[in-house]
Residue, then its C-alpha position, 0 to 999 in steps of 0.5 A: x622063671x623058666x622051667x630047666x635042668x641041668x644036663x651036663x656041667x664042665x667049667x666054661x660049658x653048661x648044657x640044659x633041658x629047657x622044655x618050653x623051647x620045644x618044637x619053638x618055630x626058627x622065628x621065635x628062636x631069633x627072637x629070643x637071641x635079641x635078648x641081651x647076654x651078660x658078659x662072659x656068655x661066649x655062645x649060646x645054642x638053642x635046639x628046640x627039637x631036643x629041647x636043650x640049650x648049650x651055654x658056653x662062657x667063661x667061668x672067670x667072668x660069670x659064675x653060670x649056676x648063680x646066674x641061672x638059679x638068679x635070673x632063670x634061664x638066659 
């Protein structure tokens, strides 16, 4: 499982502090973006200079803080 915290939570945007994307060449990012995304992901955007990942969904389709405490970081 993938080390984060939560930074910032409203319904349908989640935002959180990921560490181990830090300093990630772009190279790495894009292939991390191939890895499938669960229905009711809208958006996801990493910066690895911060170290944070925004996470925008919709909160009728997945419950965003089960999945994450489920299956780590998306």
């Amino acid at each position: 499982m993938i080390a984060y915290k939560i930074i910032h939570h409203t319904p349908g945007r989640i935002r959180l502090e990921v560490p181990s994307i830090k300093q990630l060449s772009v190279a790495a990012l894009k292939r991390l973006s191939a890895i499938s995304i669960p229905n009711g992901i809208k958006d996801i955007r990493a910066n690895p200079i911060t170290g944070s990942v925004v996470i925008t969904y919709d909160p009728v389709d997945i419950d965003i803080i089960k999945y994450i405490n489920d299956y780590g970081v998306i």
